[in-house]
DOLUM-303571 format. One record per residue (C-alpha): z, x, y; residue in three letters. Coordinates in nm, 2 decimals, decimal comma, m for minus. Each point is the difference from the previous one (the first is absolute). Layout:
% DOLUM-303571
zz/xx/yy/r
Z/X/Y/Ala
...
***
This chain:
% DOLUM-303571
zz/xx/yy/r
m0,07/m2,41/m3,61/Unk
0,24/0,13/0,22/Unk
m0,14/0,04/0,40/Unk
0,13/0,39/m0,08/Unk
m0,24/0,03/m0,27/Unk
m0,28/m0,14/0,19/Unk
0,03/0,28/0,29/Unk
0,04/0,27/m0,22/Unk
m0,33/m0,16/m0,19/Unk
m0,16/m0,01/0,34/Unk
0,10/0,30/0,09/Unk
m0,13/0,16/m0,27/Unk
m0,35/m0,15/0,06/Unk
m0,03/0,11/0,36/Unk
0,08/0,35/m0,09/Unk
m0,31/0,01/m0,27/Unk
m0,22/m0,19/0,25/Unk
0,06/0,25/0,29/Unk
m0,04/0,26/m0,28/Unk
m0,33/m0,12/m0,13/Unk
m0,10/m0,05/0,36/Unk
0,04/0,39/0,08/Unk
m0,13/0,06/m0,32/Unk
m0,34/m0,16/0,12/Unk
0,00/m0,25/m0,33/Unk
m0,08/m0,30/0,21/Unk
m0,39/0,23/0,19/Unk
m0,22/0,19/m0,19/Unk
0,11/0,33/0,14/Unk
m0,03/0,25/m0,25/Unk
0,26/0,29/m0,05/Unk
m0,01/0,20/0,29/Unk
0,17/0,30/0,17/Unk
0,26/m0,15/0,21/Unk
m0,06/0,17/0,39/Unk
0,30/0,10/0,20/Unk
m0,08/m0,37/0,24/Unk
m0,05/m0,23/m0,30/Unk
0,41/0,17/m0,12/Unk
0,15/m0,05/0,32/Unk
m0,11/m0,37/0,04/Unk
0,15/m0,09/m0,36/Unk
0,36/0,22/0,10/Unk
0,02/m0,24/0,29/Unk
m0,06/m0,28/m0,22/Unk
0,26/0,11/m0,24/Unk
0,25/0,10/0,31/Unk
m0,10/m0,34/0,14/Unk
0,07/m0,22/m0,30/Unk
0,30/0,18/m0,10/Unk
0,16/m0,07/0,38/Unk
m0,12/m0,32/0,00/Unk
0,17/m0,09/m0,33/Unk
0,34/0,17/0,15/Unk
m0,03/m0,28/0,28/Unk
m0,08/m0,28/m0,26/Unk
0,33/0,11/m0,22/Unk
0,19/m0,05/0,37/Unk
m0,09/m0,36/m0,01/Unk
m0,09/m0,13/m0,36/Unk
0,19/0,24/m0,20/Unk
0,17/m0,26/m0,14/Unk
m0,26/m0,08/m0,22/Unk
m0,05/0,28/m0,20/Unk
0,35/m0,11/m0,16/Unk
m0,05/m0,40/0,08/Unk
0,34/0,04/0,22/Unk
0,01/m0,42/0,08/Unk
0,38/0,00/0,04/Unk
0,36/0,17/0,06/Unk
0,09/0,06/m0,31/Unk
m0,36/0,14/m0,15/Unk
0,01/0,23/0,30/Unk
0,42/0,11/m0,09/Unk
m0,15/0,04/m0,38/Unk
m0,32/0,25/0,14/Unk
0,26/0,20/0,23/Unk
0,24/0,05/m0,28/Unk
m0,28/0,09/m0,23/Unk
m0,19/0,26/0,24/Unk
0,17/0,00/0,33/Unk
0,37/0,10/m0,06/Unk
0,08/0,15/0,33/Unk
m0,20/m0,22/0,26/Unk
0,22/m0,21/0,12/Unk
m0,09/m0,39/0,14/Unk
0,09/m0,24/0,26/Unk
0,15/m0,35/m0,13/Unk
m0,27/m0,16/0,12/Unk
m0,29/m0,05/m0,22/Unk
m0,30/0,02/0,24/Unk
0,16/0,35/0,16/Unk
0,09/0,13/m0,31/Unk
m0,37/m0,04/m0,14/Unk
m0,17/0,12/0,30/Unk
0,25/0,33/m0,03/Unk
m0,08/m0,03/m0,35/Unk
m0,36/0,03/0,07/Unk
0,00/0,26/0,27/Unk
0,22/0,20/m0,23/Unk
m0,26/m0,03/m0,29/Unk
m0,32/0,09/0,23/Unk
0,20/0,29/0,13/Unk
0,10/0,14/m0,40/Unk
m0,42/m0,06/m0,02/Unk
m0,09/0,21/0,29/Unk
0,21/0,27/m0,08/Unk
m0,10/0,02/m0,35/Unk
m0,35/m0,01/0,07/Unk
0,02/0,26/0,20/Unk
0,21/0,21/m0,24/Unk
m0,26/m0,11/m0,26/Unk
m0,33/0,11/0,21/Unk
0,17/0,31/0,13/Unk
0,05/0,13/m0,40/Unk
m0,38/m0,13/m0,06/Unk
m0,09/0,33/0,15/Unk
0,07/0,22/m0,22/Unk
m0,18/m0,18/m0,24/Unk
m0,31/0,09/0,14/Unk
0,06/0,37/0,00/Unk
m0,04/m0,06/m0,40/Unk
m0,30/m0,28/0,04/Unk
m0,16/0,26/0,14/Unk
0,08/0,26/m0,29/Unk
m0,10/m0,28/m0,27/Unk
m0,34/m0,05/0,10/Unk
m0,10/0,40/0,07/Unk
0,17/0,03/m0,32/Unk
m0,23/m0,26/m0,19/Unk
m0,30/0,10/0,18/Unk
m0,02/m0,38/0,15/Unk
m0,28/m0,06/0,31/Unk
0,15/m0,09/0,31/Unk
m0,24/m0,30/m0,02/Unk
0,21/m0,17/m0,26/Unk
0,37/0,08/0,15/Unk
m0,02/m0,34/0,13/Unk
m0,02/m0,19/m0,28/Unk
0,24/0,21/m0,23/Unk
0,24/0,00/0,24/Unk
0,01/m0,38/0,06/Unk
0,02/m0,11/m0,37/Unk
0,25/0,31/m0,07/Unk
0,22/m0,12/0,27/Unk
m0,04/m0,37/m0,15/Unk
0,14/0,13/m0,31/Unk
0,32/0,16/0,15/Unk
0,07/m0,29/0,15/Unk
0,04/m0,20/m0,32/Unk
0,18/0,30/m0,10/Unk
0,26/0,01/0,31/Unk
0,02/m0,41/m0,04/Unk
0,18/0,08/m0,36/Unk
0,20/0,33/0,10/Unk
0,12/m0,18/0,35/Unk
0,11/m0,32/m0,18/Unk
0,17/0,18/m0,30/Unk
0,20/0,23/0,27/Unk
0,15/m0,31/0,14/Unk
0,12/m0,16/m0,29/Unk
0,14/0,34/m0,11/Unk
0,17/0,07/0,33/Unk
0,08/m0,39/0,03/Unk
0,17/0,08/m0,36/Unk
0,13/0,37/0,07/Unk
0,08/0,08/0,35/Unk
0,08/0,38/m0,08/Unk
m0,39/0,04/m0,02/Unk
m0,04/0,01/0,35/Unk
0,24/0,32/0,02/Unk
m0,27/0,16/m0,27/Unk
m0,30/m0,11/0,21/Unk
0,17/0,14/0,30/Unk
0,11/0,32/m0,15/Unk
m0,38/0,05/m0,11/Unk
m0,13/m0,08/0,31/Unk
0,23/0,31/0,19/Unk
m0,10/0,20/m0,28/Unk
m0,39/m0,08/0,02/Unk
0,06/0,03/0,37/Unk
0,17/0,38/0,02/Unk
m0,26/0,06/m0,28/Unk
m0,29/m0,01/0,28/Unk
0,15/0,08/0,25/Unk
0,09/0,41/m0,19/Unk
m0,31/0,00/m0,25/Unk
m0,28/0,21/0,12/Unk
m0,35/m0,15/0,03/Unk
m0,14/0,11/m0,37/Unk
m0,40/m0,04/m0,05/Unk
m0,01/m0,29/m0,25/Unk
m0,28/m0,04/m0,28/Unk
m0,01/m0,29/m0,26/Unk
m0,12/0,06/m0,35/Unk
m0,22/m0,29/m0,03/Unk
m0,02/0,01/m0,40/Unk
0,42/0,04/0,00/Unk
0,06/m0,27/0,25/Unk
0,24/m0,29/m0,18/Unk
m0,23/m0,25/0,13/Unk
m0,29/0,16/m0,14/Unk
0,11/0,05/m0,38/Unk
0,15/m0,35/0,05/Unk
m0,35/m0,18/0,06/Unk
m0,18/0,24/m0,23/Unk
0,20/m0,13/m0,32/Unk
m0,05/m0,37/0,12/Unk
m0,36/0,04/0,06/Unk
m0,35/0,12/m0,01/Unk
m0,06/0,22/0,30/Unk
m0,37/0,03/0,09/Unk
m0,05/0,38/0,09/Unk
m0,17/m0,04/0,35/Unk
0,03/m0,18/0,32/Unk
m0,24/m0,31/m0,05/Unk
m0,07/m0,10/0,43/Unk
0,33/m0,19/0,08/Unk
0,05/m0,14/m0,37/Unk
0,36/m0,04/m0,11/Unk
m0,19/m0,11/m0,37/Unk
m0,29/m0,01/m0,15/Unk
m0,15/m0,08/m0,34/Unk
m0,16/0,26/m0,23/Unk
m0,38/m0,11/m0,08/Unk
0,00/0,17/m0,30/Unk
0,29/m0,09/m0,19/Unk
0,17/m0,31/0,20/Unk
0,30/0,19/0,11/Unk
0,17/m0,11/0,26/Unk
0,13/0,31/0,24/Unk
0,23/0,07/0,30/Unk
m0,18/0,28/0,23/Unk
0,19/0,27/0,17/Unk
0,00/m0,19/0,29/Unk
0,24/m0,25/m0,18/Unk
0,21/0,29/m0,11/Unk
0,00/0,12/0,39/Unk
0,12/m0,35/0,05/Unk
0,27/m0,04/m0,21/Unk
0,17/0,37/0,15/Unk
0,03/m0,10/0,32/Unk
0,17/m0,36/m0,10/Unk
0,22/0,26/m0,25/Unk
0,08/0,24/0,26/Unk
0,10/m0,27/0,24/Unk
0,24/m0,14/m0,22/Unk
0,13/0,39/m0,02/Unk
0,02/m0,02/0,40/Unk
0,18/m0,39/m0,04/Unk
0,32/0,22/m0,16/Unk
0,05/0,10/0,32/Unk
m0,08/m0,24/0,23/Unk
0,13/m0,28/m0,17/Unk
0,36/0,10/m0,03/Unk
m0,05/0,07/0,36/Unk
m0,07/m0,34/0,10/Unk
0,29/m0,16/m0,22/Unk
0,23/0,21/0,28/Unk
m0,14/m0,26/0,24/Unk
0,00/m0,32/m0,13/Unk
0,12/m0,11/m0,34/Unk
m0,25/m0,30/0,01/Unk
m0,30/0,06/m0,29/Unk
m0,25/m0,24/0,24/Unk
0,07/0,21/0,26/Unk
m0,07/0,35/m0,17/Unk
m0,27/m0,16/m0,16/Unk
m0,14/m0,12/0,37/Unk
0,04/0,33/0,15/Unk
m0,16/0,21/m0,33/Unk
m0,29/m0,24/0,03/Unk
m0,10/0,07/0,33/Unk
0,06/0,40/0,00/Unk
m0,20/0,06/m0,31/Unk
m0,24/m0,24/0,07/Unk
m0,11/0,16/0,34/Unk
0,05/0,30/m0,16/Unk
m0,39/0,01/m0,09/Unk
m0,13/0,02/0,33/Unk
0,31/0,22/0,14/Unk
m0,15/0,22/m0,28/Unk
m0,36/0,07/0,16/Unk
0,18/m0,05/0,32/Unk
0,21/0,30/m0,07/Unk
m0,18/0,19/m0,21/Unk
m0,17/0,22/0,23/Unk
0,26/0,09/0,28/Unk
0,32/m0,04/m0,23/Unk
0,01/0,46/0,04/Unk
0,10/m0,13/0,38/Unk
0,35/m0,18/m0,18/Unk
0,16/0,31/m0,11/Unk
0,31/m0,09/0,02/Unk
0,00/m0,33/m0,09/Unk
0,10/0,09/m0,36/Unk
0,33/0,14/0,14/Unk
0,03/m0,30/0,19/Unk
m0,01/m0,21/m0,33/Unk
0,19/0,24/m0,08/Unk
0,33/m0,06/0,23/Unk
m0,10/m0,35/m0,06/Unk
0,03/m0,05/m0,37/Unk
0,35/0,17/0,05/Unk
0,12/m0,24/0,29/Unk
m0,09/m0,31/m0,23/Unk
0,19/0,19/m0,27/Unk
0,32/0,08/0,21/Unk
m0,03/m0,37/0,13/Unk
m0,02/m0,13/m0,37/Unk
0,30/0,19/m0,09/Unk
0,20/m0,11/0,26/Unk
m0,14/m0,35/0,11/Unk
0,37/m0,14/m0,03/Unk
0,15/0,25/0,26/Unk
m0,30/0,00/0,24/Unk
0,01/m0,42/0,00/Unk
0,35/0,04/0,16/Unk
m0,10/0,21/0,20/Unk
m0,23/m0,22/0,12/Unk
m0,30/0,20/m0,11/Unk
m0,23/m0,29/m0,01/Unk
m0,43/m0,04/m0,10/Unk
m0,11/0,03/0,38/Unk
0,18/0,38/0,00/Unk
m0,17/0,06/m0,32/Unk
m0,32/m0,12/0,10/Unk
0,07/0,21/0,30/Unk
0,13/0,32/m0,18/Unk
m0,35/m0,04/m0,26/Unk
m0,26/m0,01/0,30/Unk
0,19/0,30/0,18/Unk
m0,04/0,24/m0,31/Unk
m0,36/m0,08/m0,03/Unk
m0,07/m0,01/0,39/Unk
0,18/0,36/0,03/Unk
m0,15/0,15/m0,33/Unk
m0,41/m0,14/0,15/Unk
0,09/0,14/0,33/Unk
0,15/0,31/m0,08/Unk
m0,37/0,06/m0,26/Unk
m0,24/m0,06/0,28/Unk
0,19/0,23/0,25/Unk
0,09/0,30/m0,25/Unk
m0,30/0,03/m0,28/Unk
0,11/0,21/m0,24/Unk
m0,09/0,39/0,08/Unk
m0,26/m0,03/m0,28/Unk
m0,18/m0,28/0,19/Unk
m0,04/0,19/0,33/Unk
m0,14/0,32/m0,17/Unk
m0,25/m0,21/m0,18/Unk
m0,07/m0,14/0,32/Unk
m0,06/0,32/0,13/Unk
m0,23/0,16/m0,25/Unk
m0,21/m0,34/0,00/Unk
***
């Protein structure tokens, strides 16, 4: 077995024990509403980790594709890393390798964390919509998100091998991206419902199995005394929405990330992280996200700069438009559209304000 294998593997298994760790698998804390203190502490874990991986990448990334010598390193770079270009020497040419790799990380992270938003604009609609107590969010949300990442591990790694196959895909993603992008940026804020007996996901789990007809505590089964039956509960159903719509969200943000980096670990790395502290960014957000107004449009202008840069990568690299001005350009749309919220609420805000 191949040392790339084995940190993927491990990888892997530090993600689900951090996971099952905030999910309170390893105490006998029952499901619980998750306070405003108990969100921020798990954000900062998330934020933590997520940095501290960037910094790890800057000195081990050659592990995650077992680079041991010069010409395994020339076969990665032609593979995923077309326009970086290395030293002679093999030491400076990994450790600018490396940086290069942890940079492509960062920046996609953020991208990735920054689109996670807007998901929970919807979370919030799915459980109002399914009539879900706030009491089991926690526990939906976790094994929902679980799902979409299996779900993302398949789309991300089937991208590359498409793009790594057909180049001309990345001029598609880019031309959806500007299009998604001008699409929020001159579509009015509409008051969205969800037709829970309509929803795809719904009528999907409903043909495969028996759905019990009420929420049973924080059940995602249960067995039927009377006749043996084993059943799903709506709370399963609840469950396997969010993991759908998330994978609705990835069309987005996935395509997004490929303008970074070209590298599958590395969109993997950075998708891992953002939707994984995207739990506790949820109850984190959840009540003061009205104060973010304009972060939408700031995704916005984002989504459209990513797909602008996809579109014309080739020019803007001799240019010398490099990851640092990206990473630069990214945290300057979403400073300047969290800024611009908290010192101009929207009209409507102040007059509620007012009356209140």
């Amino acid at each position: 077995m191949s040392n790339e294998v084995i940190f993927f593997a491990g990888f892997i298994v530090f993600v689900i024990f951090v996971m099952m760790l905030d999910l309170g698998a390893f105490s006998r804390q029952r499901s619980h509403i998750v306070q405003f203190k108990e969100a921020a502490a798990w954000s900062a874990v998330w934020v933590t980790l997520a940095i501290g991986f960037y910094f790890f990448l800057r000195n081990f990334g050659y592990w995650v594709h077992d680079i041991s010598d010069p010409s395994h390193l020339a076969a990665v770079q032609g593979l995923y890393y077309q326009n970086l270009t290395l030293p002679a020497d093999f030491d400076a040419a990994l450790t600018k390798f490396q940086n290069n790799m942890a940079l492509e990380y960062l920046t996609g992270y953020l991208v990735e964390y920054s689109l996670s938003v807007d998901n929970i604009f919807v979370f919030i609609l799915i459980f109002s919509s399914f009539g879900v107590r706030e009491i089991y969010y926690k526990k939906v949300l976790v094994w929902g998100i679980l799902g979409s990442i299996v779900l993302r591990f398949i789309f991300i790694f089937l991208g590359s091998a498409l793009i790594q196959q057909f180049s001309w895909i990345l001029y598609i993603f880019g031309a959806f991206l500007v299009y998604t992008g001008l699409k929020i940026l001159f579509t009015k804020d509409e008051e969205e419902n969800i037709d829970v007996q309509k929803h795809p996901a719904v009528k999907l789990t409903s043909r495969y199995f028996n759905v019990f007809e009420r929420y049973v505590v924080d059940h995602f089964f249960i067995r039927s005394k009377r006749t043996g039956k084993l059943y799903v509960t709506p709370l399963f159903v609840v469950m396997i929405v969010i993991a759908f719509t998330d994978v609705i969200f990835a069309v987005d943000s996935i395509p997004a990330i490929f303008s970074i980096t070209k590298d599958p670990y590395i969109v993997f790395f950075s998708n891992v992280f953002a939707i994984m502290g995207l739990r506790s960014m949820f109850f984190f957000l959840v009540n003061v996200i009205d104060m973010f107004a304009y972060l939408k449009y700031g995704l916005g202008v984002l989504l459209t700069f990513i797909g602008l840069k996809m579109l014309f990568e080739h020019q803007l690299h001799e240019w010398g438009f490099n990851n640092m001005y990206s990473l630069i350009v990214i945290v300057g749309i979403l400073a300047v559209s969290i800024i611009v919220s908290l010192l101009f609420p929207p009209k409507e805000k102040k007059l509620a304000e007012v009356k209140e």
